[in-house]
N, C-alpha and C positions, 0 to 999 in steps of 0.2 A: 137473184139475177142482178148484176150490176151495170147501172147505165152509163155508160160515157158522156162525158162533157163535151161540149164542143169548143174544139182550139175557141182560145183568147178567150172563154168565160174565167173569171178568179171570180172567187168566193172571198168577200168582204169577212171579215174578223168581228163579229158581234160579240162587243163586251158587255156582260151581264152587269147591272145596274147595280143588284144586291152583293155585299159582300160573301152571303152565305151561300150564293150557285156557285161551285167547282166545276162546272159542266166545261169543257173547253168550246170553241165556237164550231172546230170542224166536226164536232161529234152531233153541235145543235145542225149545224147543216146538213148531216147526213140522216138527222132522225127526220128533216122537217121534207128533205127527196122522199122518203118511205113513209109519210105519214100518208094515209088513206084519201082524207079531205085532200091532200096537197093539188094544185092545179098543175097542168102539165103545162110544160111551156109558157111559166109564169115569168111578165118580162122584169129581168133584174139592170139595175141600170152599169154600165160598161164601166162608168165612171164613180170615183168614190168623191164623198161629199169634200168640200173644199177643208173642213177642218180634221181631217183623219188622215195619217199618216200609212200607205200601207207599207205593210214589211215586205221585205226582199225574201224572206225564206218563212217559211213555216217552225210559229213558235209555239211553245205549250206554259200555259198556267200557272203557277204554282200553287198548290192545295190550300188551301185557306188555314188550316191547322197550321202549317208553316210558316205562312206570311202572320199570324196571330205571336206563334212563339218567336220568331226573328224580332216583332216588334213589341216584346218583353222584354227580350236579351236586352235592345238597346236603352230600353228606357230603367235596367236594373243597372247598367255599367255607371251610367249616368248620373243615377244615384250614388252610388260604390266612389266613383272618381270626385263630385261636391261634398262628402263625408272624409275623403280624405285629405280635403286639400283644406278641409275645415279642421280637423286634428292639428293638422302641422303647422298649421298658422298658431292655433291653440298654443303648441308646445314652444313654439319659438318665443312665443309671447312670456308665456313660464320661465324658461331659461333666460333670458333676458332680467326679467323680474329678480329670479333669487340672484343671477349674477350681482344685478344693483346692491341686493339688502345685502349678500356675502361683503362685496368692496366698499361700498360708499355708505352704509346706514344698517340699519336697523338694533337692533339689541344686542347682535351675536358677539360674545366672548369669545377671544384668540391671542393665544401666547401671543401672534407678531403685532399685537397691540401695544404688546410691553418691549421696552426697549432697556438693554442695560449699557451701562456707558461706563470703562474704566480707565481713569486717568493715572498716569506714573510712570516711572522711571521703567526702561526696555532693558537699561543694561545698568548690571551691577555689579558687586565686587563679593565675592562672599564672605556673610557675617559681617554686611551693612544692615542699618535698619531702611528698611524698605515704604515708603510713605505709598496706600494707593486711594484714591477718591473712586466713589463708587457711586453712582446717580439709577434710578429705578426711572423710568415715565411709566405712566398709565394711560393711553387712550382707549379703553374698552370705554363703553358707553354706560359702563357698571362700573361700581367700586368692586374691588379685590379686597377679600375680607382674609386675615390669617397666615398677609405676606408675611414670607420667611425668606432671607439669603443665608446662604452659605459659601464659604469660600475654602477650599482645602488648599493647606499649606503642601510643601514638602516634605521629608523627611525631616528632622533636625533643627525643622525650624523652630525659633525662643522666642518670648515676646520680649516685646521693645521695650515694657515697663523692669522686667527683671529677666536678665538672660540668661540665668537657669534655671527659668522654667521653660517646661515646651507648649508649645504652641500650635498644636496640630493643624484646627482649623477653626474659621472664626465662624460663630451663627449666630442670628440676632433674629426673632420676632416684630416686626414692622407692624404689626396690627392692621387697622384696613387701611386703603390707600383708593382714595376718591378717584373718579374717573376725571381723568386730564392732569390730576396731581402725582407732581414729581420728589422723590427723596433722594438727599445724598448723604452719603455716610465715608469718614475719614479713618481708615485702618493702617496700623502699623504692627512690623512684624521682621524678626531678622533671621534673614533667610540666608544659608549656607547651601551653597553647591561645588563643584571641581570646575578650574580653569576652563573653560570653551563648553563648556554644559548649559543647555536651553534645557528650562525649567517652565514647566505648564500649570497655572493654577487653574484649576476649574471651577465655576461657579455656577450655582443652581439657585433660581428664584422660583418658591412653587408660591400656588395660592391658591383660595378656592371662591364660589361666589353665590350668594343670598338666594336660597330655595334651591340649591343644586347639589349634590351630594359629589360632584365629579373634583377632582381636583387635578390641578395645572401645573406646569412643570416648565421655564425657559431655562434652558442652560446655556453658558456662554465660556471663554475661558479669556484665559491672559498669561502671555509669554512671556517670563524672563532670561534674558542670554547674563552668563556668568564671565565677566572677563577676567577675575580673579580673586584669590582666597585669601585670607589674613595668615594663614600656613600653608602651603604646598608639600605636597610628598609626591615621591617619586621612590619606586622598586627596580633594583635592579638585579637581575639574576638572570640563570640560563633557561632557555626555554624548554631542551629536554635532557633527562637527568639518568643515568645505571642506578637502579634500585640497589640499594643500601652503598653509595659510592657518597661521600661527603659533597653537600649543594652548599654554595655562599650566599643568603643574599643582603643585598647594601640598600638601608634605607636612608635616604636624603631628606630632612625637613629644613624649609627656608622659609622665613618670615619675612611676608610680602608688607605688615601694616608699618605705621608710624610713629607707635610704642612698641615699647619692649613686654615682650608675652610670657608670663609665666606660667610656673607648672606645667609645661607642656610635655601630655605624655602622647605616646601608639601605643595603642592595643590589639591584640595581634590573635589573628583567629586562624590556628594554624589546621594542616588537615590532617585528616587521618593517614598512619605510617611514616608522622614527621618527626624526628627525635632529636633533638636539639643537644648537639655538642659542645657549642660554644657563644660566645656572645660580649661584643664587645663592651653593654653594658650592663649590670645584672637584670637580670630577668625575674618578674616578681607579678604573679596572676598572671602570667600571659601579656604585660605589658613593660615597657620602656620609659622611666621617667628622664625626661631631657632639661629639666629646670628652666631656667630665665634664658630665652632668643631675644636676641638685640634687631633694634629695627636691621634689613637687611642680611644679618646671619644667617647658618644653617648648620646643623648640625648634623654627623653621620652616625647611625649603627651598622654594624655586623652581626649576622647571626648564621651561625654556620650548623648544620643538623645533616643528617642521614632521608633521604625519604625513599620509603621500603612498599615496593608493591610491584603487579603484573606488568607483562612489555604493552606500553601504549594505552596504559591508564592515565586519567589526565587527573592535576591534583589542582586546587585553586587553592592561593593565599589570601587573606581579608587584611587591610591594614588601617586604622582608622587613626588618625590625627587631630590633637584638643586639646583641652585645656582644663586641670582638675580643679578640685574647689580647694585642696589645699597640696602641701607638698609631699605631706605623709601619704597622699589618696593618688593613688593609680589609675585610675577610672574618670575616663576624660566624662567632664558636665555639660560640655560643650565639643561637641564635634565638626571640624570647620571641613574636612576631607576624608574621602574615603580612595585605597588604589589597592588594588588586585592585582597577582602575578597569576597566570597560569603556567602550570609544568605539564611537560609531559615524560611519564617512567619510559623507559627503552629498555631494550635487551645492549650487554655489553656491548662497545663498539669493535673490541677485540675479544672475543671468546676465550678462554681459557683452562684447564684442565689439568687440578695435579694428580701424580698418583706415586705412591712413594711403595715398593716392590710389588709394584702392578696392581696396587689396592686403590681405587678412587671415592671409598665408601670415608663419609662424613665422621663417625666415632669411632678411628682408627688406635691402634693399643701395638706398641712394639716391647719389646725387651730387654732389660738392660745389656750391654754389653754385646750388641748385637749390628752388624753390616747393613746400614738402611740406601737402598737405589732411587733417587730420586729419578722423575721424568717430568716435564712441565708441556703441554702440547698447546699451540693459540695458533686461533681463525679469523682473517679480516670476515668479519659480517655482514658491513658499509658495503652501499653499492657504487663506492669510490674506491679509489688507492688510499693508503696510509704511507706516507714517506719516514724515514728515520726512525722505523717500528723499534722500540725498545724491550726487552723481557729483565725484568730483572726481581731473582726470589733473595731474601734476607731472610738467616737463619739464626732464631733466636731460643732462649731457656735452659736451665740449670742441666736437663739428660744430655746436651751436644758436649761432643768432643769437637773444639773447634781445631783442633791439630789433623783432623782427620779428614776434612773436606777438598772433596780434588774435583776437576772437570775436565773432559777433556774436547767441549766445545764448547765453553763459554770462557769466562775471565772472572776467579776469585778475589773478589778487593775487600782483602784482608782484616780491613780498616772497619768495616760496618757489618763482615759475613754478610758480604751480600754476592751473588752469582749471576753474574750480568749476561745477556745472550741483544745483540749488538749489529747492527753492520759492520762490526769490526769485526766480527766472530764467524756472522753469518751475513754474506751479500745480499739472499734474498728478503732481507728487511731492510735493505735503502727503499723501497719501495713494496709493501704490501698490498699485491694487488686484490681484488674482491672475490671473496673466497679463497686464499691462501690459506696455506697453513704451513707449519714448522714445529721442531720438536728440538729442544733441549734439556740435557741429562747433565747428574753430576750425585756423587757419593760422598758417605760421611758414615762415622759411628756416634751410639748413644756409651756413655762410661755407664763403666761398671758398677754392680750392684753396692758396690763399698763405697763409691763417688759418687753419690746419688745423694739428693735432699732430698727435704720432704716435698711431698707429694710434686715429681718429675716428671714436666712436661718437654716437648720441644714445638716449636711455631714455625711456619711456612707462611710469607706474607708474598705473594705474588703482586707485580706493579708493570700493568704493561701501559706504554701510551703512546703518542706518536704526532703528526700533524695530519689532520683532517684537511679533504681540497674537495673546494669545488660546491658548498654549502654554504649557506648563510644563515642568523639568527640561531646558530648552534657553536660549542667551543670548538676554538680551530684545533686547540691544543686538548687529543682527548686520551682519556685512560681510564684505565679499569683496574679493580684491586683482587684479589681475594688473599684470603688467610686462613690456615688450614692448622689448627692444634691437635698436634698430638699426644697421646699420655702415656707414659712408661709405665706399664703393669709391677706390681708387688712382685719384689724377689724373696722366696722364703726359704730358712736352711732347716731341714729334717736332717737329723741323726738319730741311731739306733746301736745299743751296745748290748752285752750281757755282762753282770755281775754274780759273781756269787760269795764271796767271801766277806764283800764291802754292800752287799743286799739288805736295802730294807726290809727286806720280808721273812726273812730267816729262813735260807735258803739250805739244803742236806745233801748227803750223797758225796761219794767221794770225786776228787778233781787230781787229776784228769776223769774223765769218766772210764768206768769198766763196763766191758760188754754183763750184759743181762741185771747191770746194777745200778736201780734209779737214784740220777741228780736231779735238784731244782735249779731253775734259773730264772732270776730278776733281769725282764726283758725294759731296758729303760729306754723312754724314746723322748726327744729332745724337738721343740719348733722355737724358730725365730725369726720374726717378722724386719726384715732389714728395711723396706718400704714403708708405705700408705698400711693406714688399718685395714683388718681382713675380718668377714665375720662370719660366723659358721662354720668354725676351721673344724675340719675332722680327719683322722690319721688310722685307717685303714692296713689290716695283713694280714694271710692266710698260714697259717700255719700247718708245716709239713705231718702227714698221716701218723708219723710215731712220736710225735710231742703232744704234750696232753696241758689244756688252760685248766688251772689249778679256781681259779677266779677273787686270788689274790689281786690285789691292786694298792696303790697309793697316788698320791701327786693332785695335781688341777685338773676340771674337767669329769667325764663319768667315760667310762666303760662299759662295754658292751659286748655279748658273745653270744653267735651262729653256730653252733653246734654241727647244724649239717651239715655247713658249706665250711666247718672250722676258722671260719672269719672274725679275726679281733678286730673292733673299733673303737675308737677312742674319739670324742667328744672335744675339743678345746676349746670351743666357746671362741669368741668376740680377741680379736688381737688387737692393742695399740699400736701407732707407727713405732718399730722399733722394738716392742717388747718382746716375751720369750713364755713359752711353758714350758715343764715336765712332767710327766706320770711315769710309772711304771706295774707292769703286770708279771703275775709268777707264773713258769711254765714246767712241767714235769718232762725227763729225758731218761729213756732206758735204751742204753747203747743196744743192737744189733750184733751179731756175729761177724755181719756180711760189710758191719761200718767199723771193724778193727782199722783202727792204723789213720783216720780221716779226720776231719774237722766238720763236723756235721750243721747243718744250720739250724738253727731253733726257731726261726721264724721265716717266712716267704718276703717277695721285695715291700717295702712299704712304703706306701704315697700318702699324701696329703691334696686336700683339696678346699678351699674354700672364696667367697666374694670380696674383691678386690673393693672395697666402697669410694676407690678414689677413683679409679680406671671404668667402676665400672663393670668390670667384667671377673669370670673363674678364673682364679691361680691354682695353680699344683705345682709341686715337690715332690720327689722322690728320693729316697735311701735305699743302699743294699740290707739283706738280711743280716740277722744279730746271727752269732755262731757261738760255739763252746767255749771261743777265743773270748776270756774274759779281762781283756785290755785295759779294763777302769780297775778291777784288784786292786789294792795294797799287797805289795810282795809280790806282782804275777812277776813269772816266769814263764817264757816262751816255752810253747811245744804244750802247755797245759791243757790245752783243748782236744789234743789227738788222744781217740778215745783206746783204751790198753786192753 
């Protein structure tokens, strides 16, 4: 049962004295209403003591376990934040420290302790001697033990004591070098470079020091700019080129010094696919001796060659300029310059196309005495116009009949056989525009096999060119060549006759011949090589079913017989230009009934065949058959051969 208070009593908040009561106050108040002993109506005072604060609302406790660990928390953080603000002071102090010993003190060894210092000339002339002073300082706090400089030349550079030798680079051992001690050392050296060329020497000072196995390395460098050479060369040629079309190019050397320069040669490193035509000095190892240049002089070559390769392959020239050790010696000792051309191969600027009776094939073979159609067709390729487009083919060698050459769209000038196709011929070459094209024809004959020399060609040189627009660092004026050789094949004369009276072979039977009454006959067969040598000549014939091969024979060569196929061959071996052979074979003949009154053949048609070894290629010949008609006789008489 619970008792009511009466308005306006509060109950005072008794805080327990010990920290270890968690009892709250209203819970001691309510045990102390219910305790037994308790007095009723015990008087409490209205008012609270003068030093106690009461609360406005009713508060509770916190557990003593919590107020225990709240005041652990704060006294761990406490610790945690004086620990760390002890660290970082620590480390500051550290970093501070080695900052000092790294900059201002202590033992430590470092390349920027050493200083290298180089004195000398910035600009020079090439194939001056070069003067450069070279100072080391040491401030390490230690000696450098096992100093070493090195200094790398150039290419080509000589030294100052003898200028044919080279001089690569210099390096010299310095031994130790005290701490705060400074060395200088005076080098000289002649150095060659090209006109406007900055030339970098690099220098490295290594070294090592006392108990340390590490070793140090400062490198430094030093600039020279070249304002000019004791010889100058200069290339001049086209930048791109028609594989296998003749390239020029013009080398210039000038002597830039104050004496006159001897032995001066180039040496020339030309490239692959270059073939060298011509040359305005001789050409001897791949270089040019130019003798004694006067101060100021210069002298020029020409070298004019073919360079043969794919469209828009690039070729590079090497030309080096100097001076040999004597006049006999080609091989510069001294090289004061070096200049490179680069090329590049193209596809023709005008395409081009011959084809001579519609054949465009490369090892072409005609015959003597024979109607040749020429046709020549060209394409601008450029992705310009060509103005004043020219075609013109020159017909040249021993097989042309030049009496015979016509056109009927171009112009024969007479004077050179040459066949010009023109904007006087054809309009639309005043101007070639890109991708055009055009076609001109013109005919001729090869002479006859009896006006033929030895080994009979005829030549087709195509020259097209024109003015290029609208390009630069290419010729304005450009052209393209081709040449096309052709070779007249071997003419060979085959004959065949029958003997019998004038017969090697001792021939029988009565002439005329009589039916059912066997004759022999000496079948002679005759070649003659009016060309080129032929070899493996052989002279082939079948002979008709009622002749019979006896397998008599005579003459040059071997003989052969087919029985089956009744095929005589004959052998002639190897022919000279010009020469001739003969053999002959014996054949048996017993006239027919059914061949009264005829002139019967004794052999089938016969051919020849063999390799032309100048052309190249198979000849053949052919002859009618041998008959009864024995036309070579002593004493013939016509009609001998109609058999009775």
């Amino acid at each position: 049962m619970t008792a009511s208070l009466p308005r306006g009593f509060d109950i005072l908040r008794v805080m327990s004295p010990l920290p270890e009561d968690t009892t709250g106050s209203l819970e001691k108040t309510r045990e102390r209403l219910y305790e037994p002993t308790a007095i009723p109506h015990a008087h409490i005072p209205l008012a609270a003591p003068a030093d106690h604060t009461l609360p406005h609302t009713w508060q509770e406790e916190k557990p003593l376990q919590q107020v225990a660990a709240e005041y652990r928390g704060k006294q761990h953080v406490r610790y945690a934040g004086m620990f760390f603000i002890t660290a970082f002071v620590f480390f500051i102090l550290s970093l501070g420290a080695a900052g000092y010993f790294f900059y201002f003190g202590g033992n430590t060894v470092s390349v920027d302790k050493v200083t290298i210092d180089i004195q000398g000339p910035t600009t020079i002339a090439g194939g001056d001697t070069v003067p450069l002073s070279v100072t080391i300082t040491n401030t390490n706090p230690v000696a450098l033990e096992n100093a070493t400089i090195e200094i790398a030349f150039p290419s080509g550079t000589r030294s100052a004591s003898n200028v044919l030798v080279s001089y690569p680079r210099y390096v010299e051992n310095l031994g130790t070098l005290a701490s705060g001690a400074r060395i200088t050392r005076s080098i000289k050296a002649v150095i060659f470079g090209g006109a406007g060329q900055t030339l970098t020497l690099p220098v490295l000072f290594s070294y090592g020091t006392a108990g340390s196995n590490a070793d140090f390395a400062k490198k430094s460098s030093y600039a020279l700019a070249v304002s000019s050479t004791p010889l100058s060369l200069s290339v001049d040629t086209l930048s791109e080129t028609v594989s296998g079309k003749p390239l020029t190019l013009t080398l210039t050397v000038r002597s830039n010094a104050n004496v006159p320069l001897n032995n001066v040669v180039i040496e020339n490193e030309l490239p692959f696919g270059f073939s060298v035509l011509s040359s305005s000095l001789p050409l001897n190892n791949s270089s040019f001796s130019l003798g004694t240049i006067a101060p100021g002089a210069s002298k020029e070559v020409k070298l004019v060659g073919t360079l043969v390769g794919q469209d828009k392959e690039q070729r590079v020239f090497h030309f080096t300029v100097g001076t040999a050790n004597a006049s006999n010696d080609q091989t510069p000792a001294v090289a004061y310059m070096t200049q490179d051309a680069t090329v590049i191969i193209t596809s023709p600027f005008i395409n081009t196309t011959l084809a001579i009776n519609g054949d465009t094939s490369t090892n072409l073979v005609v015959m003597p005495g024979s109607h040749q159609n020429v046709s020549v067709s060209y394409t601008n390729t450029l992705s310009t116009s060509i103005t004043n487009a020219t075609v013109a083919i020159t017909v040249s060698g021993s097989a042309v009949d030049y009496e015979s050459i016509q056109t009927a769209s171009g112009f024969y000038r007479s004077v050179d056989h040459t066949v010009v196709f023109s904007r006087d011929t054809d309009p639309s070459l005043a101007a070639l525009a890109p991708g055009a094209s055009g076609i001109g024809t013109f005919f001729f004959s090869t002479l006859s096999a009896s006006a033929l020399s030895v080994a009979p060609t005829l030549t087709l040189a195509i020259s097209v060119s024109g003015t290029r627009v609208g390009q630069t660092n290419v010729p304005e004026d450009v052209s393209a060549s081709v040449t096309k050789t052709v070779k007249v094949a071997t003419v060979l004369v085959l004959s065949a006759s029958a003997l019998h009276s004038s017969g090697s072979l001792g021939n029988s039977g009565p002439v005329p011949p009589k039916v059912d009454k066997e004759t022999t006959y000496t079948i002679v067969l005759g070649v003659q090589d009016k060309g080129s040598a032929v070899a493996g000549g052989t002279v082939t014939t079948v002979l008709p079913g009622y002749v019979k091969y006896t397998g008599l024979t005579n003459g040059v060569g071997t003989f052969s017989y087919n029985e089956a196929a009744h095929t005589v061959s004959w052998s002639t071996g190897d022919l000279a230009q010009g020469a001739s052979a003969q053999a002959a074979f014996q054949v048996s003949f017993t006239p027919s009934l059914s061949q009264k009154g005829s002139v019967p053949s004794l052999t089938g048609p016969i051919s020849f065949s063999g390799f032309d070894r100048f052309a190249g290629v198979q000849v053949t010949s052919s002859a009618g058959p041998a008959t009864t008609e024995t036309l070579g006789d002593a004493g013939y008489v016509p009609g001998n051969g109609i058999v009775q």
